[in-house]
Structure formats: C-alpha cells, structure tokens
SEROFI-379775 format. One record per residue: x, y, z of N, C-alpha, C in turn. Coordinates in Angstrom, 2 decimals, decimal comma, padded with zeros to 5 digits, always signed. Each point is the difference from the previous one (the first is absolute). Layout:
% SEROFI-379775
n.x/n.y/n.z/ca.x/ca.y/ca.z/c.x/c.y/c.z
X/Y/Z/X/Y/Z/X/Y/Z
...
% end
This chain:
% SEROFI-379775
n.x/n.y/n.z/ca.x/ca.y/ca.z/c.x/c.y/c.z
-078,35/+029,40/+035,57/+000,54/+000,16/-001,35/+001,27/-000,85/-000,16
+001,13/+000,08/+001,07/+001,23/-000,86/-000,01/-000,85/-001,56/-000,27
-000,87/-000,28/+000,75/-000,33/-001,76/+000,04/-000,43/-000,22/-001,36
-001,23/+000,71/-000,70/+000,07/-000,02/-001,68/+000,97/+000,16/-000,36
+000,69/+000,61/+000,27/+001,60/-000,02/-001,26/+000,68/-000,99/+000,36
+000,29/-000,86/+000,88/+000,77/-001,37/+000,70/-001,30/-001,09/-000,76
-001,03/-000,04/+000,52/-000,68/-001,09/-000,64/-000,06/+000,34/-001,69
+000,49/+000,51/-000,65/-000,40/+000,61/-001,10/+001,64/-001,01/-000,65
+000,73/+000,84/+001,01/+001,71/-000,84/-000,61/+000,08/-001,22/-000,05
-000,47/-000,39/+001,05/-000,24/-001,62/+000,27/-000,81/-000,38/-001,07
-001,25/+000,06/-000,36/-000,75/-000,55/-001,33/+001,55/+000,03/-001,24
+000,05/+001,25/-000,42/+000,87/+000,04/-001,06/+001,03/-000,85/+000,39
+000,61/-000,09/+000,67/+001,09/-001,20/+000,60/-000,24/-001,46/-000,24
-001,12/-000,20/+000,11/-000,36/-001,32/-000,30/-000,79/-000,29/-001,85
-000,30/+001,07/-000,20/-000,26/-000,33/-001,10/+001,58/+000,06/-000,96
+001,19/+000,79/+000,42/+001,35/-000,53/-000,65/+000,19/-001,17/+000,35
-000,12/-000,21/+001,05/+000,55/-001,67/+000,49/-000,56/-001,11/-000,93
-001,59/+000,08/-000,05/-000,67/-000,70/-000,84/+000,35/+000,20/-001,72
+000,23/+001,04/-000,31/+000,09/+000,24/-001,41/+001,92/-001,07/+000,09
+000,62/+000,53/+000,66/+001,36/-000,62/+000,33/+000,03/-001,82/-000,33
-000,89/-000,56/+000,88/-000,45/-001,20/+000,27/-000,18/-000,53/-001,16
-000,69/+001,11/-000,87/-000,86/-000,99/-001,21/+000,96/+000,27/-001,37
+000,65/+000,69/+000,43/+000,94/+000,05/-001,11/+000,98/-000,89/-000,19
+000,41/-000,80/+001,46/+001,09/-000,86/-000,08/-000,05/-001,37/+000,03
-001,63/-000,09/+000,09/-000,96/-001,00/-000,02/-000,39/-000,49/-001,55
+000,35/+001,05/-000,85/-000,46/+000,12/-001,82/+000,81/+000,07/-000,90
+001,10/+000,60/+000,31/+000,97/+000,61/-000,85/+000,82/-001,28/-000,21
+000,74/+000,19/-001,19/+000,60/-000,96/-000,71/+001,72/+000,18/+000,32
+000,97/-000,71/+000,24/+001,25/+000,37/+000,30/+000,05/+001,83/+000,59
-000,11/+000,00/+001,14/-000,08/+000,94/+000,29/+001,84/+000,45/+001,08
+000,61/+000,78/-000,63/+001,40/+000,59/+000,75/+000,77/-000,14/-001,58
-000,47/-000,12/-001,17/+001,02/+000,02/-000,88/-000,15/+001,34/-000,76
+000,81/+000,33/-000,43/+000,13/+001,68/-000,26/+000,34/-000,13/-001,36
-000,06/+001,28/-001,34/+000,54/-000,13/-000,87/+001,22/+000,06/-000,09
+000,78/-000,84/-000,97/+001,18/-000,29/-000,58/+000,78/-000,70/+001,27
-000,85/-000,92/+001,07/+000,52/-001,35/+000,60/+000,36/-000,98/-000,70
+000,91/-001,01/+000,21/+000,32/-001,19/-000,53/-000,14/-001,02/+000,79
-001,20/-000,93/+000,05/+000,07/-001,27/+000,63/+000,40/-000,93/-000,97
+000,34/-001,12/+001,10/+000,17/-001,47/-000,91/-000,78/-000,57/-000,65
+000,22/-000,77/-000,68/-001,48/-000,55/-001,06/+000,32/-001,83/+000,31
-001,03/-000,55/+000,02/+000,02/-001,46/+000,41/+000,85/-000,32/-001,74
+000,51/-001,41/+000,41/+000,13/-000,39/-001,11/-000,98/-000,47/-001,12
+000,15/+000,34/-001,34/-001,13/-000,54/-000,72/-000,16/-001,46/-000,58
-000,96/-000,51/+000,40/-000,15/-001,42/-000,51/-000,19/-000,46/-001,03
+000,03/-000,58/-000,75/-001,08/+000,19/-001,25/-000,78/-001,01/+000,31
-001,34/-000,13/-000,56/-000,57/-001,44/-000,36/+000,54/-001,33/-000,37
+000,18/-000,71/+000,22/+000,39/-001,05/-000,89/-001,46/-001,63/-000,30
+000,46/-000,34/-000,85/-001,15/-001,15/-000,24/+000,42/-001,20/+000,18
-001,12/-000,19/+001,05/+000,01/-001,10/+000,82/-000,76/-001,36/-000,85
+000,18/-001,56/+000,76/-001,08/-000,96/-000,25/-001,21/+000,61/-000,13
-000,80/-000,81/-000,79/-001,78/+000,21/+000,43/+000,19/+001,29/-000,85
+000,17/+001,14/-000,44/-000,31/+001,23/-000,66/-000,48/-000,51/-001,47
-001,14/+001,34/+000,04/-000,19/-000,21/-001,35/+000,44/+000,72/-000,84
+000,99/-000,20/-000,85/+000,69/+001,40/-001,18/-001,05/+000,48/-001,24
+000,00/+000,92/-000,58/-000,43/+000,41/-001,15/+000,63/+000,72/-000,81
+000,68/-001,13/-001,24/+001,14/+000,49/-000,36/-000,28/+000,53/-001,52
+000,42/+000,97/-000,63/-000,64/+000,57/-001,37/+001,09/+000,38/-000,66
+000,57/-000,21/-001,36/+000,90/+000,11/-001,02/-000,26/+001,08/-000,90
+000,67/+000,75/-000,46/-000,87/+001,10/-001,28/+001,58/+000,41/-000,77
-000,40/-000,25/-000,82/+000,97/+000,87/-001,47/-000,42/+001,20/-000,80
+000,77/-000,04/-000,90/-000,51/+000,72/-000,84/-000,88/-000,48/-001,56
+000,82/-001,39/+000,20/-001,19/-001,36/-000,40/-000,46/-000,78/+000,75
-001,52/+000,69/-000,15/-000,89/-001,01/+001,20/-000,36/-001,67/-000,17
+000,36/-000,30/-001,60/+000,31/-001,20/-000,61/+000,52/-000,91/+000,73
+001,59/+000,13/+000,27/+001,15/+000,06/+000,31/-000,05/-000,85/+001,64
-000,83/+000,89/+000,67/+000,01/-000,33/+001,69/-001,46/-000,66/+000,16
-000,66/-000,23/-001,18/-001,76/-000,98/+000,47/+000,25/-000,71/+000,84
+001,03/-001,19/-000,63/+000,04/-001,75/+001,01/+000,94/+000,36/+000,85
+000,27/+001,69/+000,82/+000,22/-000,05/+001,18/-001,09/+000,45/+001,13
-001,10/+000,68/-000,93/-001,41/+000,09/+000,98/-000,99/-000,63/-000,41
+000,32/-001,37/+000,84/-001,19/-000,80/-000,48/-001,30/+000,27/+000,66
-001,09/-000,14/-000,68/-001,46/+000,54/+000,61/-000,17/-000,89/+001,13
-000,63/+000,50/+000,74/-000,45/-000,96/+001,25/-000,85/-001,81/+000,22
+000,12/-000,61/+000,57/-000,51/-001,09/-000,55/-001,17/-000,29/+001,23
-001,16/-000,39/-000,31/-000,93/-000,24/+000,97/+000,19/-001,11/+001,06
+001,03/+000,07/+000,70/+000,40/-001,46/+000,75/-000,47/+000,24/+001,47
-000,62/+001,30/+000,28/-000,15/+000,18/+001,44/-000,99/-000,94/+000,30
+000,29/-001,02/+001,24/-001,23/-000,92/+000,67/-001,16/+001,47/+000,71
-001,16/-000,89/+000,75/-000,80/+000,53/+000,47/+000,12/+000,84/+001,24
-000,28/+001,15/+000,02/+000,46/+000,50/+001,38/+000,97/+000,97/-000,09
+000,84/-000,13/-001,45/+001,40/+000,50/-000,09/-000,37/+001,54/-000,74
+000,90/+000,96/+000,60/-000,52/+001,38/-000,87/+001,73/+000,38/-000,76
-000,61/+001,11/-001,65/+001,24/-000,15/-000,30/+000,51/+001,63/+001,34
+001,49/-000,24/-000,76/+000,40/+000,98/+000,68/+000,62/+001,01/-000,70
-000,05/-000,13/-001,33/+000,62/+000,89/-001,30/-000,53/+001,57/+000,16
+000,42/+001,35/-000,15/-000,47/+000,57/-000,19/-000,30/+000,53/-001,64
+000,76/-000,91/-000,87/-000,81/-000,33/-001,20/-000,01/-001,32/+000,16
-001,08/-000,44/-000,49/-000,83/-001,39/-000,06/-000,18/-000,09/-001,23
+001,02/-000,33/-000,82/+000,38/-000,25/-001,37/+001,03/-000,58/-000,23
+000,48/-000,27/+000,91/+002,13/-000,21/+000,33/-000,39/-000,78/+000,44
+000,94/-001,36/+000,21/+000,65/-000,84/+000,91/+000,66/+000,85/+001,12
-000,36/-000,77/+001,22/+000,57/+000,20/+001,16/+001,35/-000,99/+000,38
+000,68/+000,56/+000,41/+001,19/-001,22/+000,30/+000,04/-000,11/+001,41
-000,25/-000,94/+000,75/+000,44/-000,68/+001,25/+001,41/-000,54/+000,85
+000,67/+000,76/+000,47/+001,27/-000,59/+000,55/-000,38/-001,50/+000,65
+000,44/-001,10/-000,26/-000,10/-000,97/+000,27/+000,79/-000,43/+001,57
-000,24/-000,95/+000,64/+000,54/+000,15/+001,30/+001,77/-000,27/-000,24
+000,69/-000,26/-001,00/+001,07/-000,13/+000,03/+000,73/+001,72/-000,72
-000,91/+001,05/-000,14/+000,28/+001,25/-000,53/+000,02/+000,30/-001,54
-000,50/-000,99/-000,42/+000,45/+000,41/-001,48/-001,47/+000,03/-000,88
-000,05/+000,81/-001,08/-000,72/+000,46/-001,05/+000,10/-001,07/-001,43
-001,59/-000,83/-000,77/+000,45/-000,31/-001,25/-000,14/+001,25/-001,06
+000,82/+000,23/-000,67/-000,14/+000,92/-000,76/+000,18/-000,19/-001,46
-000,69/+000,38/-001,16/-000,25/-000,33/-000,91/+001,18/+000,19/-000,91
+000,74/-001,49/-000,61/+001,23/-000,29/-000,73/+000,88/+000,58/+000,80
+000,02/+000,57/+001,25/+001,28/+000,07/+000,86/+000,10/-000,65/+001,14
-001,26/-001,03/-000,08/-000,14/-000,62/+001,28/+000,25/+000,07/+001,25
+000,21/-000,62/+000,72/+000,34/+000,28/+001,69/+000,86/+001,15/+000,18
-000,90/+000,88/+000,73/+001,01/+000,95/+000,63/+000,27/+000,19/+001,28
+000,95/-000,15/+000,64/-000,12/+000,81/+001,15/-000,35/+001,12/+000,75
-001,21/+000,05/+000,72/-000,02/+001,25/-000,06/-000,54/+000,55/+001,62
+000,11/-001,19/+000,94/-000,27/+000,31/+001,10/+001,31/+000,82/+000,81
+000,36/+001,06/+000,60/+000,94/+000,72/+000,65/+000,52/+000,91/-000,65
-000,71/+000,65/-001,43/+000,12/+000,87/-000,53/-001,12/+001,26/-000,20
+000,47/+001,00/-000,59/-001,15/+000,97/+000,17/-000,30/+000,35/-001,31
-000,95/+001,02/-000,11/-000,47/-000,23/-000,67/+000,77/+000,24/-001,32
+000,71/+001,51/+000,00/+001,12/+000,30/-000,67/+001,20/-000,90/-000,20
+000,02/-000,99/+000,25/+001,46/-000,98/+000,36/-000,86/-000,99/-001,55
-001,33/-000,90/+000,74/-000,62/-000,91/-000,74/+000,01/+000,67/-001,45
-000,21/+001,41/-000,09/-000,48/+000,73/-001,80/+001,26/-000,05/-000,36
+001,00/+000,55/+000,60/+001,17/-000,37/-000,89/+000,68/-001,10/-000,66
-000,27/-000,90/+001,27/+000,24/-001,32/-000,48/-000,40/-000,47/-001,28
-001,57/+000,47/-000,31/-000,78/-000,84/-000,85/+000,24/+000,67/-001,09
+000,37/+001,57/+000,02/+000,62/+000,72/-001,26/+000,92/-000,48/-000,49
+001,00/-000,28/+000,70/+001,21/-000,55/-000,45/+000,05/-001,12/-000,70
-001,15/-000,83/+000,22/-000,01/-001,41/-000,76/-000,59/+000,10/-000,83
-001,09/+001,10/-000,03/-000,77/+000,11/-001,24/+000,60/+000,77/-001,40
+000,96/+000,39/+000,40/+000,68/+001,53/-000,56/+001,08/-000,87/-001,83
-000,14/-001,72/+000,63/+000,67/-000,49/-001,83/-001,44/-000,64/-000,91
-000,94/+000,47/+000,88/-001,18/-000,17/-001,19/-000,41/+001,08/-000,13
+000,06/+000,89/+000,39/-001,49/+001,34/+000,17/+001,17/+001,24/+000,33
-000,39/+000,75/-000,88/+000,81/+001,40/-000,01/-000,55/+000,79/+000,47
+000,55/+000,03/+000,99/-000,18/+001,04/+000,97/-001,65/+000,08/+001,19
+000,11/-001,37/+000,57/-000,78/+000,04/+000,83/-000,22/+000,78/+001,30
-001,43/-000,29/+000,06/-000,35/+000,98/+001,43/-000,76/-000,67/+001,01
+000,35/-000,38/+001,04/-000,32/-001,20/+000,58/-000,58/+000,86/+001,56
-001,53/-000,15/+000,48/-000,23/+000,26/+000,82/-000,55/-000,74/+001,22
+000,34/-000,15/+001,38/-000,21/-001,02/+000,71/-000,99/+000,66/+001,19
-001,04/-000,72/+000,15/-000,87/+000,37/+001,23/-000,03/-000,74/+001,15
-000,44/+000,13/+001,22/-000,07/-000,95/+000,99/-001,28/-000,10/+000,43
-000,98/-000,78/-000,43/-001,50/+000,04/+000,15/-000,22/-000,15/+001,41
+000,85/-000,49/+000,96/-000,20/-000,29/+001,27/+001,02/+001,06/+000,76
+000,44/+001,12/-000,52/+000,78/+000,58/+000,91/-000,83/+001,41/+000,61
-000,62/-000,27/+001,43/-000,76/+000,49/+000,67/+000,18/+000,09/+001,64
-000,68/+001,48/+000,26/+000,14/+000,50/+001,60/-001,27/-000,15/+000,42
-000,19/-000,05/+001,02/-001,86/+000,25/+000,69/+000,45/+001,02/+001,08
-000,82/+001,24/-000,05/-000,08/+000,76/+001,05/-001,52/+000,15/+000,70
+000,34/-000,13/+001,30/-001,43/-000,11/+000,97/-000,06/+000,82/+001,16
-001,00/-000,13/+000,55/-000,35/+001,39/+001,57/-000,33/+001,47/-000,90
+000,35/+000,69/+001,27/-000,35/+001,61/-000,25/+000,81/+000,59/-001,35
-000,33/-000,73/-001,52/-000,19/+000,76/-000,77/-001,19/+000,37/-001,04
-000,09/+000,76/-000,29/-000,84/+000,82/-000,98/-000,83/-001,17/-000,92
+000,96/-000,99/-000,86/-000,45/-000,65/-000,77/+000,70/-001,50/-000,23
-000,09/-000,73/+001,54/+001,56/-001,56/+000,25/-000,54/-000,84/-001,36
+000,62/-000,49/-000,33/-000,14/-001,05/-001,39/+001,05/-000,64/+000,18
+000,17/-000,82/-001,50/+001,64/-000,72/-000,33/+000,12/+001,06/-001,53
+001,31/-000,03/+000,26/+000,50/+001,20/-001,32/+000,99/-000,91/-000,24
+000,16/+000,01/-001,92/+000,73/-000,51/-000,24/+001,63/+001,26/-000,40
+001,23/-000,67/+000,61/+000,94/+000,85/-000,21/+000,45/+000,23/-001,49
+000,36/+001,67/-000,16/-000,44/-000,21/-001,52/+001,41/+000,25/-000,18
+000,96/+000,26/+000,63/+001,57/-000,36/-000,28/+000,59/-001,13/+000,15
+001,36/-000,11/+000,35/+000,99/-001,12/+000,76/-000,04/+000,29/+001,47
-000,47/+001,09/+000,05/-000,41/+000,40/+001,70/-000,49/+001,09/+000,21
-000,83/-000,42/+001,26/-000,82/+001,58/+000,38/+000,25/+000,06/+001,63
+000,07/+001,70/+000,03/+000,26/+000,38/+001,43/-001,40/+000,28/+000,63
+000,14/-000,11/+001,85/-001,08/-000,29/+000,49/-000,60/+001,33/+000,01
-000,02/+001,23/-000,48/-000,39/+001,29/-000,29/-001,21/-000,38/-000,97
+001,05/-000,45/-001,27/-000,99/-000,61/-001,24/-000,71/-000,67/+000,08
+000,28/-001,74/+001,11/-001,36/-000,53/+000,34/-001,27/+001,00/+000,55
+000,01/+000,99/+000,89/-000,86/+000,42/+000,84/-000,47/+001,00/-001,36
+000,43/+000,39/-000,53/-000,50/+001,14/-001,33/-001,28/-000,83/-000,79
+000,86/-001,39/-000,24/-001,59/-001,19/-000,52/-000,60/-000,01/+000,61
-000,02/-000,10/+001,23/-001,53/-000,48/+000,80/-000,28/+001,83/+000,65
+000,17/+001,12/-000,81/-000,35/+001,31/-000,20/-000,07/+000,07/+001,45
+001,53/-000,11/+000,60/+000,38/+000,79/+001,25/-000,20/-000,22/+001,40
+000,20/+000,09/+001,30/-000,20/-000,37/+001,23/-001,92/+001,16/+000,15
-000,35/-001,05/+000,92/-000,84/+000,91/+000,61/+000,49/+001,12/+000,96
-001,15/+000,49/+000,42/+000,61/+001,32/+000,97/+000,31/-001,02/+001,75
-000,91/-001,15/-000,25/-000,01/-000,90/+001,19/+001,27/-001,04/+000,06
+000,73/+000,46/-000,66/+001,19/-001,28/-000,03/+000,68/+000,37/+001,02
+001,09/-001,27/+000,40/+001,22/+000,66/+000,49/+001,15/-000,60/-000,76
+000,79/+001,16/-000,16/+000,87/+000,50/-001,04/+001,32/-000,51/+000,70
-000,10/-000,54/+001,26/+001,36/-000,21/+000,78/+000,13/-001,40/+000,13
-000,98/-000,90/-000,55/+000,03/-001,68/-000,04/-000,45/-000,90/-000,92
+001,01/+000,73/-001,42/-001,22/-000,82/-000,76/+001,19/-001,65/-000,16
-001,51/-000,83/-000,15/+000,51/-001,21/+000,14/+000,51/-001,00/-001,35
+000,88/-000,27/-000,09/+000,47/-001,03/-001,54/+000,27/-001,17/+000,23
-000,56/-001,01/-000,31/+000,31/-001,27/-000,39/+000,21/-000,26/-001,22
+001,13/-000,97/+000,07/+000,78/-000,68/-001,34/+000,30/-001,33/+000,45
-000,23/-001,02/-001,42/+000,45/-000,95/-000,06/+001,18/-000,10/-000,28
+000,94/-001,03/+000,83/+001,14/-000,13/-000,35/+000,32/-001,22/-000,87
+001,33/-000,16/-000,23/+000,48/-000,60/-001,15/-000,21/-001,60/+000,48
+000,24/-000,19/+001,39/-000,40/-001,69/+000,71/-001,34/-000,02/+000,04
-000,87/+001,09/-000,07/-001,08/-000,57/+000,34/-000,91/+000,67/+001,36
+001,01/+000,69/+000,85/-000,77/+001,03/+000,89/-000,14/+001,15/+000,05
-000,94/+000,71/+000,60/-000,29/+001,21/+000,16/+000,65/+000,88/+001,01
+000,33/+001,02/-000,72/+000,53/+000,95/+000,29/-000,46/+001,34/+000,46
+000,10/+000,75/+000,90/-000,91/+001,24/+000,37/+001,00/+001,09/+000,55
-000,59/+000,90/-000,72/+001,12/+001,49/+000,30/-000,99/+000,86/+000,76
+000,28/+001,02/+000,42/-000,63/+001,08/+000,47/+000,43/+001,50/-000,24
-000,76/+001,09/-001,08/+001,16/+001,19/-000,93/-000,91/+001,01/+000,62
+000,46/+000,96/+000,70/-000,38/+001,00/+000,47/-000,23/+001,42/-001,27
-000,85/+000,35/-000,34/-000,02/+000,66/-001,14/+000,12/+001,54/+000,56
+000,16/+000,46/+001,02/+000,00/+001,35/+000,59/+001,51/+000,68/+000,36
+000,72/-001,42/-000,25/+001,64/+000,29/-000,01/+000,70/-000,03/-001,40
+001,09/+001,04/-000,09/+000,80/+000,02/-001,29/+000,62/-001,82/-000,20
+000,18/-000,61/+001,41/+001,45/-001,30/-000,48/-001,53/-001,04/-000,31
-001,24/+000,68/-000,76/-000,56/-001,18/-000,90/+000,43/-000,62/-001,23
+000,63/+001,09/-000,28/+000,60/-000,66/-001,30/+000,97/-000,24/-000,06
+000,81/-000,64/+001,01/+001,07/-000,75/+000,29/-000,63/-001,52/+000,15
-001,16/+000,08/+000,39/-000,68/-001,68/+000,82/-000,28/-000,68/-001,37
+000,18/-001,71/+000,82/+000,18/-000,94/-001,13/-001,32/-000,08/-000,81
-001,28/+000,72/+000,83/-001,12/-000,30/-000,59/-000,57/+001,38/-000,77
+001,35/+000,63/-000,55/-000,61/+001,34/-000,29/+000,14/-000,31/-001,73
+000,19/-000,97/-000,16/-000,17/-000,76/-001,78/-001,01/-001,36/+000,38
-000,87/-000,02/-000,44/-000,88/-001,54/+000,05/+000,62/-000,69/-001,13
-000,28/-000,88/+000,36/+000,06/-001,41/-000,37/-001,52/-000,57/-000,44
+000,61/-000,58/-001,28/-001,39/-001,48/-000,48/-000,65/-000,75/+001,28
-001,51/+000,27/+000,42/-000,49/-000,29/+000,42/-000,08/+000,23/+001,82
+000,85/+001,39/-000,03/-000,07/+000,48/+000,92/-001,65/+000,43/+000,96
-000,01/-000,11/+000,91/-001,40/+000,94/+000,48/-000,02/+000,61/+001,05
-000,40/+001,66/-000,24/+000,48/+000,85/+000,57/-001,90/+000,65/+000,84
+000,45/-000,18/+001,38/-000,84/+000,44/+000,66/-000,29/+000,99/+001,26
-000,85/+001,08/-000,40/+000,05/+001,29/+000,93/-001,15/+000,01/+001,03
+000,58/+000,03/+000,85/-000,80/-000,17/+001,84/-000,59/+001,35/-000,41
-001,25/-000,10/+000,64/-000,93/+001,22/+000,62/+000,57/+000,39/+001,25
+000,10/+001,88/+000,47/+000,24/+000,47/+000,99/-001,11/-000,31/+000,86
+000,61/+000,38/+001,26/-000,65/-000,05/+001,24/-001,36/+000,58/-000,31
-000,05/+001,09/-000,31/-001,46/+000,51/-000,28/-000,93/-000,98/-000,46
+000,67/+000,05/-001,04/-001,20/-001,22/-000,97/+000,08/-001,55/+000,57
+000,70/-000,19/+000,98/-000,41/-001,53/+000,39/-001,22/+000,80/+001,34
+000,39/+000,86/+000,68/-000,86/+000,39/+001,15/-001,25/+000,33/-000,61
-000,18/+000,67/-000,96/-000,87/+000,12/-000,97/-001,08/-001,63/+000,00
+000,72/-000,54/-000,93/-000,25/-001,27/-000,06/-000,58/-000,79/+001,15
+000,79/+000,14/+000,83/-000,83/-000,94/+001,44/-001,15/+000,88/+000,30
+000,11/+001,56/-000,20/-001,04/+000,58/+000,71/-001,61/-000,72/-000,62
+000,34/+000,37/-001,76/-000,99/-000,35/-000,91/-000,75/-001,54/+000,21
+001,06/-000,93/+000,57/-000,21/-001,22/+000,00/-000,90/-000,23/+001,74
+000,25/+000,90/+000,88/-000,30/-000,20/+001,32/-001,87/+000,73/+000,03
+000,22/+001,13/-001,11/-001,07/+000,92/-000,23/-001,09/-001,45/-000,58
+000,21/-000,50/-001,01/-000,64/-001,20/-000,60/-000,36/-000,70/+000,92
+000,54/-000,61/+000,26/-000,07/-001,03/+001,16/-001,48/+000,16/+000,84
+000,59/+001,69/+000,83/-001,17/-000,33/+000,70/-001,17/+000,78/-000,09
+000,26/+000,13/-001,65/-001,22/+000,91/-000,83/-001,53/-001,65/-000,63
+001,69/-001,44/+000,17/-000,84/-000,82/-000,02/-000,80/-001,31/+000,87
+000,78/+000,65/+001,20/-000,22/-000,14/+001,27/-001,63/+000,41/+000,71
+000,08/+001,60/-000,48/-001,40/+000,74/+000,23/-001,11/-001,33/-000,55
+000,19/+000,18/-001,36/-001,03/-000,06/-000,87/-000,27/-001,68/+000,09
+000,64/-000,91/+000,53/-000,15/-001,24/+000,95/-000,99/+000,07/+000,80
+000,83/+000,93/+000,80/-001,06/-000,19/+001,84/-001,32/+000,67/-000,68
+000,07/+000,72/-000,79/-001,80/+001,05/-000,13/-000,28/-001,14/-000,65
+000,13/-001,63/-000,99/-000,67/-000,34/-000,91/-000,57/-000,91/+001,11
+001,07/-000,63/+000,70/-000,29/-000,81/+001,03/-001,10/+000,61/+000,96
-000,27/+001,38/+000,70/-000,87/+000,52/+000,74/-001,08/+000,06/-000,74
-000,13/+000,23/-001,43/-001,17/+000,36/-000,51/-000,66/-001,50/-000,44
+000,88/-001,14/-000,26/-000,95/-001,07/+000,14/-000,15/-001,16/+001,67
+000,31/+000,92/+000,70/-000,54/-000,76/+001,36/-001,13/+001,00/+000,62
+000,28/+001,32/-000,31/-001,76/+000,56/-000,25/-000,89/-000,37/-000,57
+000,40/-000,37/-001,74/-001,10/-000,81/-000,59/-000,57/-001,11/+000,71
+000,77/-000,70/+000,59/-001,03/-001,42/+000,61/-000,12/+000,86/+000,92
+000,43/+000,65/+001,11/-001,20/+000,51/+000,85/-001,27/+000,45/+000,20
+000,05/+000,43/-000,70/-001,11/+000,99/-000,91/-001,26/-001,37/-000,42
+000,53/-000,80/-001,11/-000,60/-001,14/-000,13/-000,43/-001,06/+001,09
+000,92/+000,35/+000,73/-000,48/-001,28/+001,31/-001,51/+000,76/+001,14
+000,47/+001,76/-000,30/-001,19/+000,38/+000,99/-001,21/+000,19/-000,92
-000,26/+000,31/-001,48/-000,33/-000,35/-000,70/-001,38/-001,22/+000,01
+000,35/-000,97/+000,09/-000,29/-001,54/-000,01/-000,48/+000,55/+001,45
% end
C-alpha cells in the first residue's frame, strides 16, 4: 500500500513538473504582477523614406475647392508594374531618390525624413491661404512588417499607425502557435547604410518592452523558431517518410525482378 502511495506521488509530481514546464514554455511576460512599472522602449515613429509610395488626400468643406489637389490617377504604369493605391482613383506620389514629392501648385516637397504627421501638417499649412480649413491625410503605401515561422497566420501586414508594437505584429498574423518559442524570437531590420540588423526579444520576460525591437520598424521581419518538440517532430515525420519511401522502392524493385523471373522460367 506505502509503494502505491509513493508511486502514486511520484506520477502527480511529474505531472506538476510538466504542467510547470509548459507554462513557462507559453506564457507571455511571465514574473510581472499587477500595478508593476517597467520601462517602455523608446517610441519611434515611422518616417518616409526614398522609394515610398505616399497617398495623399485633401478634403474641405468645399470639395470644389481641394479637386486640383486630388488629381485622379494617370495610367502611366509600364508592364509588370502593379498599382499600390489602396484607392485606385488617386495619384500615388513617389519619394524620388533625392526625398522629395511633386505636388500639385505646391510643387516640390520635401518629404523624405518626415512622418507622416510632420508631412500633413506641412501641407496644411501651405494649403491653409487657399482652402479654408483643410484636412490633409497622408498614407504610406509601402509602410510594412512580414511576420513568419510558428504563427497562426505569417503574412506582410501593413502598419496601420506611425508604429506598431511586436505584441500587435503577432495579433496580425492571429498569434504564436502553441509550437513556438517565445524566448527567441528573431528581428531583422534594415539599417539606414544599408545593413542588416538582427535583435533577439525574449517574450516570456517583463524587460521586453524595454528591447529595441519591441516597436517595429518599416520593413521589419519578424521571425518565430519552432520548439524542440516540433523540430523533433519534424525530423521524426521526415525520417518516418523517408523510409516509408525507402520500403516502397525495394518492394517495386523486388516485384519487378520477380517479374522477369517468372518470365525467364516462363519461356
């Protein structure tokens, strides 16, 4: 009776350990308590770079007033080329490689190293001794994350602020799998010369949202490793294949060197 009740403790013992395991294996910032205060990374904003495509839209209260500032789109795309408007009725504006925007009777603007809120004001302000009381809205047709690996649904999402935190990326691509690991996820960023950059944000600790990669960046891509399970998994599935097509080789091979046997005694 004592050895059932010892092997009995021992089971339950290991099934805490395991329940233990998998909790710290899943859980999201795990040691932060209510009404903690961590640090918060600094916030970046977006800003618009060369090469972006803007989509810029004017509105009054006379729609008269702001026309020949939304000019309709013009069919100039060569072959191959897709638009990128999410209305395709507008002109798209192109930062040119020296940063600047043509813009209609306000011509050249500058507008590379600003955001998006910086560029609308600007253009309010100039618009503001013709047009009473303009409303000037600025998009970034190219301002986009790609998330990949163990999530639910990896894509490219476009950021629908001046910035999004890496919580919010993983919410678009509807969350980590249960197979992720939560202690390495990987970020690359382009930098401002020209190279790549790679962080590593542990999502199971509170000081994530202190890390530089806990705000993405335009054209960031954020990628989540499969746990041990699911790669062992993986090789198993892949080793199981293998020599599931291994078998079915040697039997095709045995069954046609019977055939000519057969045929040769046959004859």
């Amino acid at each position: 009776m004592k050895k059932k009740a010892t092997f009995a403790l021992l089971i339950l013992s290991a099934i805490i350990f395991h329940s233990c395991k998998s909790y710290k294996d899943i859980a999201y910032v795990q040691g932060l308590e209510s009404g903690d205060i961590v640090p918060l990374t600094e916030k970046i904003a977006t800003t618009i770079n060369t090469n972006d495509a803007l989509l810029i839209t004017v509105s009054a209260a006379n729609p008269e007033a702001v026309a020949a500032y939304n000019p309709p789109v013009t069919n100039s795309l060569k072959p191959g080329e897709t638009m990128l408007s999410s209305n395709p009725s507008l002109q798209n504006y192109l930062v040119d490689p020296d940063g600047y925007i043509d813009f209609p009777s306000l011509g050249r603007i500058k507008a590379a190293g600003l955001t998006r809120s910086q560029l609308e004001q600007y253009i309010k302000k100039e618009l503001e001794p013709m047009v009473t009381d303009p409303i000037v809205k600025v998009q970034i047709l190219t301002n986009n994350i790609t998330v990949l690996g163990e999530v639910t649904a990896p894509g490219t999402f476009e950021i629908p602020n001046e910035r999004l935190s890496l919580f919010e990326a993983l919410g678009l691509a509807k969350d980590l799998t249960i197979y992720a690991r939560r202690d390495n996820i990987l970020i690359t960023r382009e930098t401002e010369d020209g190279k790549l950059m790679s962080m590593r944000v542990d999502l199971t600790k509170p000081d994530v949202f202190s890390s530089p990669g806990f705000y993405l960046q335009k054209g960031d891509v954020v990628y989540v490793e499969p746990n041990d399970y699911r790669k062992s998994n993986s090789s198993y599935n892949s080793n199981k294949q293998f020599n599931v097509s291994m078998i079915s080789t040697i039997i095709s091979g045995v069954s046609v060197i019977a055939s000519l046997i057969i045929a040769l005694f046959v004859k």
